[in-house]
C-alpha positions in Angstrom: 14.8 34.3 -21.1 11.2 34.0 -22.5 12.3 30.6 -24.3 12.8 29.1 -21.3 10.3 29.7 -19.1 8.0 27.1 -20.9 10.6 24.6 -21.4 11.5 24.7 -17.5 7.5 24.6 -16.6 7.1 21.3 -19.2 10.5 19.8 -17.3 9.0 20.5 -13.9 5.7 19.2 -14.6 7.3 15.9 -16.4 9.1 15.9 -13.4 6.7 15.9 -10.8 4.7 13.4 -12.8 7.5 10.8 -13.3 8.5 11.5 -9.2 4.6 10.7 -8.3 4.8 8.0 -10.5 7.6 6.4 -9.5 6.6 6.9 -6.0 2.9 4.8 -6.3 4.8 2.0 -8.2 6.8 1.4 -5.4 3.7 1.6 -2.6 1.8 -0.4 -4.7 4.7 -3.0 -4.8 5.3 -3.0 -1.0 1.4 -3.4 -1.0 1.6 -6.4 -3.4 4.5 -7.9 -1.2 1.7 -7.5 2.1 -1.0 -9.1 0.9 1.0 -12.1 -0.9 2.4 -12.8 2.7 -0.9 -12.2 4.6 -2.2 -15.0 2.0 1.1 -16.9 2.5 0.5 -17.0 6.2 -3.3 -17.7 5.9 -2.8 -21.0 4.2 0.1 -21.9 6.0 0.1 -24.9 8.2 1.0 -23.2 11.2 -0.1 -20.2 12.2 2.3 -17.2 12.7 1.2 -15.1 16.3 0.5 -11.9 14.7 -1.8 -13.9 12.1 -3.7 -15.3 15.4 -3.5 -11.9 17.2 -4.9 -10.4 14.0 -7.4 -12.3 13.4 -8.3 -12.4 17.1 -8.9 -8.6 17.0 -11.1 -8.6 13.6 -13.3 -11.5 15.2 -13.8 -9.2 18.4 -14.3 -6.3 16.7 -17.0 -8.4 14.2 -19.1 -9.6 16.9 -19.2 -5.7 18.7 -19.9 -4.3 15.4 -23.1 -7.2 14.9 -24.1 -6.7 19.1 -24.7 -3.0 18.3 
C-alpha cells in the first residue's frame, strides 16, 4: 500500500496538469478564432451591426472617459 501512494499522487498531479493544460489550449483557440473574426469584420467592406454597435459603445465610452 505504501508503493502506491506516490505513484497515485505523481498520476493525479500529471493529471491535473495535462486537464489544465488541455483546458487553456482550447480557450486560447476560441480566443484566437475571436479576434481573427473581429479583424475579419474590421476590414470588411461592409460592416456587420454588432461591429457598428460595438464600436459605437467604445467611442461613447472614449469621449466620457476623456470629459471626466
Amino acid at each position: 500500500m505504501t508503493s502506491f501512494g506516490p505513484a497515485a499522487l505523481i498520476g493525479l498531479c500529471i493529471g491535473f496538469l495535462w486537464g489544465i493544460g488541455c483546458a487553456l489550449a482550447i480557450l486560447y483557440s476560441i480566443y484566437l478564432g475571436g479576434y481573427r473574426k473581429g479583424v475579419q469584420d474590421s476590414l470588411s467592406g461592409q460592416k456587420s451591426k454588432r461591429y457598428l454597435d460595438t464600436s459605437k459603445r467604445i467611442r461613447e465610452r472614449d469621449a466620457r472617459q476623456q470629459s471626466s
